[in-house]
C-alpha positions as CSV (number, residue, x, y, z in Angstrom):
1,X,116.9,219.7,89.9
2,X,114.6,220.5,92.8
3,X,116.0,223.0,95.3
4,X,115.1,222.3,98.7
5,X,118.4,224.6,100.5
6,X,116.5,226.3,104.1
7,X,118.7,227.9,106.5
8,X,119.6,231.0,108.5
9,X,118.4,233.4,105.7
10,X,117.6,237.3,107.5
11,X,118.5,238.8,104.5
12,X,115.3,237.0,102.7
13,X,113.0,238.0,105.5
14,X,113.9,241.6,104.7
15,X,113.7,241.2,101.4
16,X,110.0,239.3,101.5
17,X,108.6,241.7,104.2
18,X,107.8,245.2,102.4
19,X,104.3,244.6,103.9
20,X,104.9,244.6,107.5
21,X,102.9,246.9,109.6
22,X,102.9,248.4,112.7
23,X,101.3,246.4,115.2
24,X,100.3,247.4,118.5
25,X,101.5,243.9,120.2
26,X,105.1,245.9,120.7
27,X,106.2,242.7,122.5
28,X,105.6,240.9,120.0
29,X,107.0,242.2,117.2
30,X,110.6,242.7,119.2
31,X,110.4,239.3,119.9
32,X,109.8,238.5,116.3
33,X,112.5,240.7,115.0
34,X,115.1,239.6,117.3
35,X,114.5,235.9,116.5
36,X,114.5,236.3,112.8
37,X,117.7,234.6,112.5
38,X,116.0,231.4,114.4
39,X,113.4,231.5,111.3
40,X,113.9,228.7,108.6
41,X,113.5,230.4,105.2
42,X,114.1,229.6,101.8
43,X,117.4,230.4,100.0
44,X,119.5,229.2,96.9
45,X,116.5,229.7,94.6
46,X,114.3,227.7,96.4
47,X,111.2,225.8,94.5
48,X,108.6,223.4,96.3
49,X,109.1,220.3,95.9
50,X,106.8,218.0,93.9
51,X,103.1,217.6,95.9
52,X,101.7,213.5,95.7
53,X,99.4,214.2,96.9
54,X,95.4,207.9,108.9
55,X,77.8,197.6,122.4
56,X,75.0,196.2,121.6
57,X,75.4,192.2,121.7
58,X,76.6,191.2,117.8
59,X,73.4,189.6,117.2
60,X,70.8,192.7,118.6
61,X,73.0,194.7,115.5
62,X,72.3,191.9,112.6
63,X,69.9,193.6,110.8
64,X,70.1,197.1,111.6
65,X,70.0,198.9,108.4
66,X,69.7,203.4,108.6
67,X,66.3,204.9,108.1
68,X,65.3,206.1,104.8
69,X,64.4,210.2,104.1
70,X,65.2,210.7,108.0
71,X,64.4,214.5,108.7
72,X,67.0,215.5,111.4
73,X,66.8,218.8,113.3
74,X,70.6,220.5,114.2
75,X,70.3,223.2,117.6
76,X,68.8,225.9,115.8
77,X,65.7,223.6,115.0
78,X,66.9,223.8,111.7
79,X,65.0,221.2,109.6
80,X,67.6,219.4,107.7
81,X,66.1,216.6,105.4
82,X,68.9,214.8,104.5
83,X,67.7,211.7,102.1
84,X,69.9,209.0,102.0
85,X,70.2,205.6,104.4
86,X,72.9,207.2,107.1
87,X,71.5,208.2,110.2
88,X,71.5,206.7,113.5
89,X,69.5,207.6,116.5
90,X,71.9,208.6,118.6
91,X,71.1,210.7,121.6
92,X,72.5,214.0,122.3
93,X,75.4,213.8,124.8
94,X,74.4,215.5,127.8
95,X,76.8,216.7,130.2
96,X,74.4,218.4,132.4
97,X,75.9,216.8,135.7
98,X,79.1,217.8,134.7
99,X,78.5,221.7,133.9
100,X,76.6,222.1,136.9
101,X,78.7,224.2,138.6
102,X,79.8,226.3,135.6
103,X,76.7,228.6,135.1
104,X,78.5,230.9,132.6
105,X,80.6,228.3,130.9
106,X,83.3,229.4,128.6
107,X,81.4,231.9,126.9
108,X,81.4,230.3,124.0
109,X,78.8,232.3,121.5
110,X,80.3,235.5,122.7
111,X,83.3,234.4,122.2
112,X,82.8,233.4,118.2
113,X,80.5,236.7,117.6
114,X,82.1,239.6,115.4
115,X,85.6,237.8,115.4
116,X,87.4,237.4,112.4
117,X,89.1,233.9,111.2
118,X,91.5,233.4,108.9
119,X,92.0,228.9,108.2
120,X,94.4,227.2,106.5
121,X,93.4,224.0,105.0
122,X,90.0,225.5,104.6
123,X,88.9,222.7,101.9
124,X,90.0,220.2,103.9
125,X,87.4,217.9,106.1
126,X,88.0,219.4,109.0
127,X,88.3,222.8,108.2
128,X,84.8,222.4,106.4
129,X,83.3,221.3,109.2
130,X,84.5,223.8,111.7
131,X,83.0,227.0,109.2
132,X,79.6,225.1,109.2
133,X,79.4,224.6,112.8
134,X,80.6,228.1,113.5
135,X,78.1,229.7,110.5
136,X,75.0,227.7,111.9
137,X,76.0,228.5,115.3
138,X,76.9,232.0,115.2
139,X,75.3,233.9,111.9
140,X,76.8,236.6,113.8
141,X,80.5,235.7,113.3
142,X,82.4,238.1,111.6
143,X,84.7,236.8,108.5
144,X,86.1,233.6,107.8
145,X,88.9,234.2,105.4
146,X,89.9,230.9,103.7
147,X,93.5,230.3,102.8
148,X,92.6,228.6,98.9
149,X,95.6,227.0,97.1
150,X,95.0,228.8,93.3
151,X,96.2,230.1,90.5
152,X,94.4,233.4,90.9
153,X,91.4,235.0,93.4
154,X,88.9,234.1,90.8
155,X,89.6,230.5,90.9
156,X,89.8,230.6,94.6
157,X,85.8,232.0,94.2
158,X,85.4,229.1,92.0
159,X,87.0,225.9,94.7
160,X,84.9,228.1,97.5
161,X,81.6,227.8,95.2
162,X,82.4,224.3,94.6
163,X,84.1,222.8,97.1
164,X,81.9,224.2,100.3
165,X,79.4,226.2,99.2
166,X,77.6,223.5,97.0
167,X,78.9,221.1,99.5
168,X,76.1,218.5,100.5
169,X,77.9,219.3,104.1
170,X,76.0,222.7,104.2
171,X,72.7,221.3,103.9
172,X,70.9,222.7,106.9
173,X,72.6,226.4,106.1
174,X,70.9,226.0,102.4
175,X,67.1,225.1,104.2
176,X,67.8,227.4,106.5
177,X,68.8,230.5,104.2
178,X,67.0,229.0,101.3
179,X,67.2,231.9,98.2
180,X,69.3,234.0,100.1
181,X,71.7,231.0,101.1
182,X,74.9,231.9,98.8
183,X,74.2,235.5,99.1
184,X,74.9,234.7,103.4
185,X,77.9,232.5,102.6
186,X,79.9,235.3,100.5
187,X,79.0,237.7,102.8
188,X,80.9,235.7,105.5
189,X,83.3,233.3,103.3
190,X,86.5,235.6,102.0
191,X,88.2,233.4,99.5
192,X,92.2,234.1,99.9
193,X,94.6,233.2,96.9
194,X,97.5,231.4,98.8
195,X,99.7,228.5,100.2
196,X,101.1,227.5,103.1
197,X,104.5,226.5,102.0
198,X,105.0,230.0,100.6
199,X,106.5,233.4,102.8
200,X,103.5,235.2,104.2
201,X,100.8,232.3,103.1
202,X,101.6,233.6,99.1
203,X,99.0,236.1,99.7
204,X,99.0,239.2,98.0
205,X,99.5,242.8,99.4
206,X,95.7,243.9,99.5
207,X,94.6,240.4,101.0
208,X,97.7,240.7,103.3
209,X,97.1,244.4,104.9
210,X,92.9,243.4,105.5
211,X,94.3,240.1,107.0
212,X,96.8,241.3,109.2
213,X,94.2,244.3,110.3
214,X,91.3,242.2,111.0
215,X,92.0,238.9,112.4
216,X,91.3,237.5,115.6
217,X,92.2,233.8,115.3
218,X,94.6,232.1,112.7
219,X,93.4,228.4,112.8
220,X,96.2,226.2,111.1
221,X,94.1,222.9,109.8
222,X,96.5,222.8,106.9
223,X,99.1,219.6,106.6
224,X,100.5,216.6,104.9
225,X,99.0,213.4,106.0
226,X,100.5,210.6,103.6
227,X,102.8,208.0,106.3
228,X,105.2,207.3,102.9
229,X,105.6,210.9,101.6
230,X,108.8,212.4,100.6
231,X,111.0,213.9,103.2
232,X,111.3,217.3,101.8
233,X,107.6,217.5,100.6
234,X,106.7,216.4,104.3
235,X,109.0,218.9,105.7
236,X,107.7,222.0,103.7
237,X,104.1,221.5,104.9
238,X,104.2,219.8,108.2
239,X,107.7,221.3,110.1
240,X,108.3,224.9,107.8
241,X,105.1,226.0,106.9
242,X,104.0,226.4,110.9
243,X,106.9,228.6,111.6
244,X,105.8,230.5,108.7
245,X,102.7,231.0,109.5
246,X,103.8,232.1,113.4
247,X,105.9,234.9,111.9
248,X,102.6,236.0,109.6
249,X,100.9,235.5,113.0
250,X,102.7,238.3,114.8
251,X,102.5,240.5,112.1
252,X,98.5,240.6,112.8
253,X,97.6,243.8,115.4
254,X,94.0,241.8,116.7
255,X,95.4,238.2,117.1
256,X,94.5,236.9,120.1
257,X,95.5,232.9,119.4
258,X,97.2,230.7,116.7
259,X,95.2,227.6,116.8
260,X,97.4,224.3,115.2
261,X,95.6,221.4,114.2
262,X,98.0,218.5,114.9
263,X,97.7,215.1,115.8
264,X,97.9,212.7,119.1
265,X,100.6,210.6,116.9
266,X,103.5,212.8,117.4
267,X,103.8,211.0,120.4
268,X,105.4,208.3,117.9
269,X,106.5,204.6,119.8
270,X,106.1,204.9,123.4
271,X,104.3,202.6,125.5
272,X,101.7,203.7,127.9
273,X,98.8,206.9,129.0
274,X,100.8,209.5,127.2
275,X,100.0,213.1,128.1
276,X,98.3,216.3,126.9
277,X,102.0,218.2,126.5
278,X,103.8,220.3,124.6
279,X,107.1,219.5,122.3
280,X,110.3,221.1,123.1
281,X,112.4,221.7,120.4
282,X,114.9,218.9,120.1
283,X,113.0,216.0,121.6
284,X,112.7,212.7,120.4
285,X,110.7,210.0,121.6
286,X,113.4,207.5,122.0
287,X,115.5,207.2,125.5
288,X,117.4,210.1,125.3
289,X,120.6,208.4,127.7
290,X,121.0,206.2,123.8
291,X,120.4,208.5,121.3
292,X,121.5,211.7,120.0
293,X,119.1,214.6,120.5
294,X,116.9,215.4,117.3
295,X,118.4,218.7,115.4
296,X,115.6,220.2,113.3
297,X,118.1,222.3,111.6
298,X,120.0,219.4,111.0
299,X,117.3,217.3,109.6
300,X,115.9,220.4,107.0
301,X,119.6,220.5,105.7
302,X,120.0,216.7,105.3
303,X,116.7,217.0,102.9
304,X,118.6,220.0,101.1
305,X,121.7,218.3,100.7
306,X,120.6,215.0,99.5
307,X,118.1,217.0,96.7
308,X,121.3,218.8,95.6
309,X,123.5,215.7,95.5
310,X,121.3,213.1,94.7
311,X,121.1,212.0,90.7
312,X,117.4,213.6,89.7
313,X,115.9,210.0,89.0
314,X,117.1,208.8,92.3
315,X,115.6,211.8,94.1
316,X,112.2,210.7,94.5
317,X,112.6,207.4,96.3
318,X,115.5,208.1,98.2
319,X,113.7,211.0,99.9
320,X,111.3,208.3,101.0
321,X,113.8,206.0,102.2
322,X,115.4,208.3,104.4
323,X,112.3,209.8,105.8
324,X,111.1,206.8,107.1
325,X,114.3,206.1,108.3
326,X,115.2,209.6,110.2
327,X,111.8,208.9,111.6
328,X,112.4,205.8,112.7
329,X,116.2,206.3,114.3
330,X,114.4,209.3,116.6
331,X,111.3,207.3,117.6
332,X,108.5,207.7,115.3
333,X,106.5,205.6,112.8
334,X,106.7,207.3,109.8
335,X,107.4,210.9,107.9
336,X,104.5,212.1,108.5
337,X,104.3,212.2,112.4
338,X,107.6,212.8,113.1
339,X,107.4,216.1,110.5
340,X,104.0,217.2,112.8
341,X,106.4,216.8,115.9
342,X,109.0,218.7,114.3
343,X,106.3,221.4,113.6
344,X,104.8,221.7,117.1
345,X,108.7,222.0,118.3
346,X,108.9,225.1,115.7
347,X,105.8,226.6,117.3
348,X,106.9,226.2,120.8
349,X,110.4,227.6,120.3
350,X,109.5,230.3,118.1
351,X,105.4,231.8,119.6
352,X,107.2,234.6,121.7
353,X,104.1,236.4,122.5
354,X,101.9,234.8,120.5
355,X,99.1,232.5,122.5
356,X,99.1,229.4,121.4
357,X,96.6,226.4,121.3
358,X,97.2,222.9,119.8
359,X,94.9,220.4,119.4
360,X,96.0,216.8,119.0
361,X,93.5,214.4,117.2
362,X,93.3,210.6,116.7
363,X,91.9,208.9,114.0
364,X,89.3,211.4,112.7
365,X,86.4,209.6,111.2
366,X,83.3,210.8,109.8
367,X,80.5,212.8,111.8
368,X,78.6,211.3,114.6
369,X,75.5,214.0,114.9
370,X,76.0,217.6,113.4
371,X,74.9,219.2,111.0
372,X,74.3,215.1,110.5
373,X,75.7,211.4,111.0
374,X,78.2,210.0,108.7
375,X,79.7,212.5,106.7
376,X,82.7,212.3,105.6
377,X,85.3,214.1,103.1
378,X,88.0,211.2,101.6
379,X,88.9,207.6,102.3
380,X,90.8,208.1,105.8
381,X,93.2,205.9,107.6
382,X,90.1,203.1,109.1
383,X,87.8,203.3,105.6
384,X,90.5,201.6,103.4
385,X,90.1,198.6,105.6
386,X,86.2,198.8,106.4
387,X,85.3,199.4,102.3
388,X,88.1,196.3,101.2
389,X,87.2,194.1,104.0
390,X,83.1,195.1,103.1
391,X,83.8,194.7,98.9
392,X,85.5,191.1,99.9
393,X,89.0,191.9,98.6
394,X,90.6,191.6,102.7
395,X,89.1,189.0,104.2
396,X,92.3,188.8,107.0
397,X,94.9,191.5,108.1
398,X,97.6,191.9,109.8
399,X,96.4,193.3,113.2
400,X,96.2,192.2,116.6
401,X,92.7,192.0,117.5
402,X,93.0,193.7,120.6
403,X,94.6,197.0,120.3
404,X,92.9,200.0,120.9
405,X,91.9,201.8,117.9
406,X,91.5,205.2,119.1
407,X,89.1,207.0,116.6
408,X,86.9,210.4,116.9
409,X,84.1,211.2,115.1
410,X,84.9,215.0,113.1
411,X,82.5,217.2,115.1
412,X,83.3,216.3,118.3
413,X,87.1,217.2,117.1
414,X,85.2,220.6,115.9
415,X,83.9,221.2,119.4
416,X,87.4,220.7,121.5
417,X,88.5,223.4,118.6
418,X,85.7,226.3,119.4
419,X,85.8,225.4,123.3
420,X,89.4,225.7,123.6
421,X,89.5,228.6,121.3
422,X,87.0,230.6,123.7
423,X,88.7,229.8,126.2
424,X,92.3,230.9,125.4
425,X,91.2,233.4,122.6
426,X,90.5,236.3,125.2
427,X,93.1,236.3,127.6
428,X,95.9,237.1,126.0
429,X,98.5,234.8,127.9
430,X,101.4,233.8,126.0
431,X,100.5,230.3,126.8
432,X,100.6,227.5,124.9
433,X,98.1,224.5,125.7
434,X,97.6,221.0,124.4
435,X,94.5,218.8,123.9
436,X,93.8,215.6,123.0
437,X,90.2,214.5,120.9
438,X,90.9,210.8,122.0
439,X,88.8,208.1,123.2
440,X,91.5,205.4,124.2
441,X,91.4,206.5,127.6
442,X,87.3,207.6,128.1
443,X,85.8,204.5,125.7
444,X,87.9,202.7,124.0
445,X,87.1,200.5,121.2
446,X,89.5,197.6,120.0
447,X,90.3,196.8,116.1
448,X,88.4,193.3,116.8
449,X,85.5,195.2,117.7
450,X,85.6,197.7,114.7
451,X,85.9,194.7,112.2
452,X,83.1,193.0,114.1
453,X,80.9,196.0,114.1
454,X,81.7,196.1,110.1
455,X,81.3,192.5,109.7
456,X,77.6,193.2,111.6
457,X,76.9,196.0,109.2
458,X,78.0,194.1,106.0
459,X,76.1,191.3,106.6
460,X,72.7,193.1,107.0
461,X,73.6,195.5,104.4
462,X,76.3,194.5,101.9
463,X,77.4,195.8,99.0
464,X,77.7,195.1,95.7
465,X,79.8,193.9,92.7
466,X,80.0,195.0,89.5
467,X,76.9,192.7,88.3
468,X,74.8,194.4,91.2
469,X,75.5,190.6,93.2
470,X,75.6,190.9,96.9
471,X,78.8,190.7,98.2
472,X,79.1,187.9,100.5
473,X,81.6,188.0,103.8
474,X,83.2,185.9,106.2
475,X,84.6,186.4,110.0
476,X,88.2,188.3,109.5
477,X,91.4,186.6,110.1
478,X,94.0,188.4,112.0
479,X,97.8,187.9,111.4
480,X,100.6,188.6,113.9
481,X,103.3,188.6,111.4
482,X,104.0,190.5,107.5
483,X,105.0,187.3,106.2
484,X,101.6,185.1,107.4
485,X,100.0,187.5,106.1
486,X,101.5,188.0,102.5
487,X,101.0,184.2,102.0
488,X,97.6,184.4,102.6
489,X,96.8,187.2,100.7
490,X,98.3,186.0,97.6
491,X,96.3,182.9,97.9
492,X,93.4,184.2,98.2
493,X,93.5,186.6,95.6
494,X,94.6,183.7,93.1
495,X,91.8,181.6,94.4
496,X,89.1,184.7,94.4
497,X,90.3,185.7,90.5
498,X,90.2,182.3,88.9
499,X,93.8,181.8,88.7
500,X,94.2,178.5,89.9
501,X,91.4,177.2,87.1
502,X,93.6,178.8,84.1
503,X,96.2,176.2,84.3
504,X,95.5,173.1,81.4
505,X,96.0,172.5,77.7
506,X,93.3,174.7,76.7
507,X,94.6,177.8,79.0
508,X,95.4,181.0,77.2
509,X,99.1,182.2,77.5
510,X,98.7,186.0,77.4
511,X,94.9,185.7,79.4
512,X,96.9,183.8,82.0
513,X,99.5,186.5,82.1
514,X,97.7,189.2,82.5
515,X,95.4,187.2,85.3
516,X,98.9,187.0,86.8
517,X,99.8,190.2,86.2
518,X,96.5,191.4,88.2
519,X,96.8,189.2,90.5
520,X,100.1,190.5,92.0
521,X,99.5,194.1,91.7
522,X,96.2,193.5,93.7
523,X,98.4,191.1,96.4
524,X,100.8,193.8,96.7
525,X,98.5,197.0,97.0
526,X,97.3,194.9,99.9
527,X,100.6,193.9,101.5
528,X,101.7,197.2,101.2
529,X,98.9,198.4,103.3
530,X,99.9,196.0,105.8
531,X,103.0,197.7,105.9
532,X,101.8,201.3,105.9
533,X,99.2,200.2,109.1
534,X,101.3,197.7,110.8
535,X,102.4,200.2,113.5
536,X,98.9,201.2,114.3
537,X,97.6,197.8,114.3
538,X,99.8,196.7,117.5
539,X,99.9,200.0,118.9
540,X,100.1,200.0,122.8
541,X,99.7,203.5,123.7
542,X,96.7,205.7,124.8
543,X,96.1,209.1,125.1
544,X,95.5,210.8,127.8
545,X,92.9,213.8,127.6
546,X,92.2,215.4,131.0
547,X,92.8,218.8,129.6
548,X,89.9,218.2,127.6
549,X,87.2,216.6,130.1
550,X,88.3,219.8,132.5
551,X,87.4,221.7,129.3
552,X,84.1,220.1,129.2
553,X,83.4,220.5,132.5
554,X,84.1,223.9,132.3
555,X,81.6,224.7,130.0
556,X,77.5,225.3,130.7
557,X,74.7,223.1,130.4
558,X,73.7,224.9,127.5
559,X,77.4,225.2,126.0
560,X,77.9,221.1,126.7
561,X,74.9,220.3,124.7
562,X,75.7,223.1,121.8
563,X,78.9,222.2,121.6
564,X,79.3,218.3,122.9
565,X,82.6,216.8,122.7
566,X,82.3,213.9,125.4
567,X,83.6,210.6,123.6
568,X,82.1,208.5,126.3
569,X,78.3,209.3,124.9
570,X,79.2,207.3,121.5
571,X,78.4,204.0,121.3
572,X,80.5,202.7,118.4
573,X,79.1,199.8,117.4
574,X,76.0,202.0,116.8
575,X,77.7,204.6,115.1
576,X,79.3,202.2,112.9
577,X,76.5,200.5,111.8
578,X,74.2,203.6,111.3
579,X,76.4,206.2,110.7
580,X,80.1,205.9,109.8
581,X,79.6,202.9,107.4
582,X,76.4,204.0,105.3
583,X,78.4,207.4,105.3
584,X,80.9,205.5,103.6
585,X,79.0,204.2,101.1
586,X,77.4,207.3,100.1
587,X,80.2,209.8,100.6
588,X,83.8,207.9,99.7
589,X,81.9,205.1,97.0
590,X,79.5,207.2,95.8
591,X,76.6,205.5,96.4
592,X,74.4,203.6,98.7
593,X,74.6,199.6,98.7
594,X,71.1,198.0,96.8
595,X,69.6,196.9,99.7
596,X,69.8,200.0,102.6
């Protein structure tokens, strides 16, 4: 049986910290010793639990298709040939007006010179996209080291060499290096053998004492994103691991900020502009004067308990069930942002000393310009709608046409993450700031307008079915209710499959019953979807993000147009339709449609 028992363990800390060091942050470390009873670590033989894992007019866009072999240059006049249909012209953002008055900026490229990083997550899409900005920005930066989830260091060589050295993502590092290209990467990249949901990262003693010697920034990209996962698996990665990794954090003599990669959902069911801010432990986002205040302890025992209790075959589900509804009885949509909440609490309660920056996403999506448009890493929470509606298998959903979608192309999320790090990274105060990559309150762009802008692209450019046919679309239905929905859906993939014409006396029984068969798992892949999405799909909030806009008006001319991250400059039905979409194709299908 799975053991998932976390409490009030000092003894274990002692016991897993033969390599601390001396550090000359004095305050820090007192504070870190004195609240290593407030520290949730594992106990009763504790093992992980199993791992499963978010215009132009219509008509000016009908046919609009991506150039072909399009050479584009990145800020170092880098020459990145890049040939496949996914570009769009989009012009650089220029916030020239707005930096006027900052000459200096930030100091960005100082800031990132001769530091040392050490990222969690680092395979992940954003993680990957942060070390090529930072590499093709600054060649000067000192090392990355890479948090790799391995059985040993050579096989954490082998995901680096794989998974972002030969990653087409690199592309204007390998023109730009050209022989010498994997010979600059290594000499950057430091592969570390680890994990997040183990004491000290699971790295080893050598990797350990360089780590704790040498780094500057600890940027936490790692997490759990599935809305369905099970409580204890979400718990472990998105609520324990942080605290974790701020008591590894203090340990390091250089550190001057833990960066945490979260997201704007935390802010879970409320209504309204909701602010850059930062959890306090114990908050939920119902009215407090009606419900109970959220007990983090509490809710990391209940996980425990039930694993111990629970009859092994009814473990699995269960621990969904009551995720979803802990999450829901506190405020939240689903396991997986209440368990970021939880985490931020963690980090907020327990930083001491520590500086502290957290940076709170929407819906990331794939690149808008740099190193170039449309790529992307994985089908994310918009491109399971986009590639069914596009292959003709959703040609309604349930959704309310005009909700905000509040999406953010990768590098711009990138960006917020360097400014913010230059500008908290060198001060030293035990701070701790939030910001939001959102568009919902700078340019917001409603689900009706993303399904048109998709409907525009798929029409000029469709794709195909498995007899290389065109796939042909139709306008998207929208469906205010689960059970509209499921009726429709179940028609229509009867009608689409032939169902309805295997009925007579010269039907075959078991052909029929595995149409049938088909049919319904299809129908309820889809409903399910519904399900997972609904909340998002009548979602009334927005975020607020003033804490970023003063960030980019803080920064230089130069720095705003190195490093861009104003979300009005995108126009998305462009960026759809030239970018994100044909990014798609190539990047999550695997190839481009016949007729790009």
């Amino acid at each position: 049986m799975l053991s998932f028992s976390l409490g009030f363990a000092l003894a274990t800390l002692t016991r897993n910290s033969s390599m601390i060091i001396t550090s000359p942050h004095t305050a820090i470390r007192a504070h870190s010793n004195q609240e290593a009873n407030n520290s949730f670590l594992p106990s009763k033989g504790f093992r992980e639990p199993s791992l499963y894992l978010l215009r132009f007019s219509r008509n000016n866009a009908r046919g609009i298709a991506p150039s072909q072999n399009m050479a584009i240059k990145d800020k170092d006049n880098c020459n990145c040939r890049y040939d496949v249909c996914v570009a769009a012209n989009a012009a650089s953002p220029n916030i020239t007006d707005m930096a006027g008055e900052s000459r200096d900026g930030i100091g960005i490229i100082n800031f990132l010179e001769r530091r040392n990083f050490l990222i969690t997550g680092a395979t992940g899409f954003v993680a990957k996209v942060l070390v090529e900005k930072i590499l093709r920005i600054t060649p000067n930066v000192g090392k990355i080291f890479l948090l790799i989830k391995a059985k040993d260091e050579q096989a954490a060589m082998d995901r680096v060499k794989d998974e972002i050295i030969g990653c087409e993502l690199f592309t204007c590092l390998q023109q730009k290096y050209g022989d010498e290209y994997t010979e600059f990467m290594l000499s950057k990249l430091v592969p570390v053998k680890g994990n997040i949901r183990e004491w000290n990262m699971g790295i080893g003693d050598n990797s350990l004492r360089q780590i704790t010697q040498e780094v500057d920034v600890i940027i936490n990209s790692a997490g759990n994103t599935t809305f369905n996962e099970r409580y204890d698996t979400a718990l472990v990665t998105n609520t324990i691991a942080p605290s974790r990794l701020l008591s590894f954090a203090k340990n390091c003599w250089k550190l001057s900020l833990l960066l945490h990669l979260s997201t704007t959902y935390v802010n879970g069911e409320r209504p309204g502009v909701l602010m850059e801010k930062a959890f306090e432990m114990g908050e939920s986002r119902m009215d407090s004067s009606t419900q109970s205040k959220l007990d983090v302890h509490h809710e990391i025992s209940l996980a425990s308990d039930l694993i111990e209790t629970l009859p092994p075959n009814e473990v699995p589900e269960k621990l969904k069930e009551i995720g979803l509804a802990r999450a829901r009885m506190y405020g939240w949509h689903n396991v997986y942002e209440m368990t970021k909440a939880m985490g931020e609490m963690m980090i907020n309660a327990e930083r001491g000393g520590v500086p502290v920056v957290i940076i709170c996403p929407s819906v990331i999506e794939s690149t808008f310009q740099e190193p170039f448009p449309g790529w992307i890493q994985g089908n994310r929470m918009l491109d399971p709608l986009i590639l069914s509606y596009g292959k003709g298998r959703l040609p309604g959903f349930l959704v309310d046409p005009s909700t905000i979608m509040d999406a953010v192309p990768v590098d711009l999320v990138v960006n917020v993450i360097i400014a913010a790090m230059a500008k908290h990274g060198t001060g030293m105060s035990p701070g701790i700031d939030v910001y939001h990559a959102a568009s919902s309150t700078v340019n917001p762009m409603t689900m009706g307008d993303m399904f048109n802008y998709s409907s525009d692209h798929f029409e000029a450019s469709p794709l195909t079915d498995n007899k290389e046919d065109k796939i042909q679309i139709t306008d998207m239905e929208y469906f205010s209710s689960i059970d509209s929905f499921s009726s429709y859906i179940r028609k229509d993939v009867e009608e689409k499959s032939g169902l309805s014409k295997e009925i007579g006396p010269d039907s075959n029984p078991k052909q029929r019953s595995r149409l049938e068969a088909s049919c319904k798992r299809m129908a309820e892949s889809l409903i399910h979807l519904a399900m997972l999405y609904e909340p998002y799909m009548f979602y009334r909030a927005r975020f607020d993000s003033r804490n970023t806009r003063k960030l980019m008006e803080q920064m230089s001319a130069e720095e705003g147009n190195r490093f861009p991250v104003d979300l009005m400059s995108i126009n998305w039905e462009d960026y759809f339709a030239n970018a994100h979409i044909p990014g798609l194709k190539r990047h999550v299908i695997k190839k481009a449609s016949s007729s790009s």
